[in-house]
C-alpha positions, -999 to 999 in steps of 0.1 A, spaced: 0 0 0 12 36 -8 14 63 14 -2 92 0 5 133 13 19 129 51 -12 144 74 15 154 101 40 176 89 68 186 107 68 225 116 92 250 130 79 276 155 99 305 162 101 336 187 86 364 171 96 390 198 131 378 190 128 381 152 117 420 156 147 430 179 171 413 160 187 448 147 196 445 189 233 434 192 227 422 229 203 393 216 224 362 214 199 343 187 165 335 185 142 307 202 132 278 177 109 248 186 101 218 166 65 203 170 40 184 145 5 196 131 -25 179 116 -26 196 80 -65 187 75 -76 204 116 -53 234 114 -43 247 82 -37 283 87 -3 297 109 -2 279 140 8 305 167 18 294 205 31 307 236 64 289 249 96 301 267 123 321 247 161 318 267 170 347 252 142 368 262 138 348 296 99 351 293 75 333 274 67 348 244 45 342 206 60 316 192 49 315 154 50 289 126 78 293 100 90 280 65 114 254 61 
């Protein structure tokens, strides 16, 4: 049997108070997180709230392109 279009795909979420102040030479880098997704449930942006270590708060975490 072949497997058709994956369901789960594989996406990167990444600090989006981070990405803004990256013009800021103190910030060492920016947060990234690597979760899963159902494709068919949740097709637009997925957008969470996790902890950034270079911020030292939790921040928006938001989905990126590989």
């Amino acid at each position: 049997m072949a497997k058709g279009k994956d369901v789960r795909g594989i996406i990167i979420l990444q600090c989006t108070s981070c990405v803004r102040n990256d013009f800021n030479k103190e910030s060492r880098g920016t947060s990234r997180y690597i979760t899963q997704k159902n494709r068919h449930n949740t097709p637009s942006r997925l957008e969470l709230r996790k902890f950034c270590p270079y911020c030292y708060k939790h921040t928006i975490h938001g989905e990126i392109k590989k």
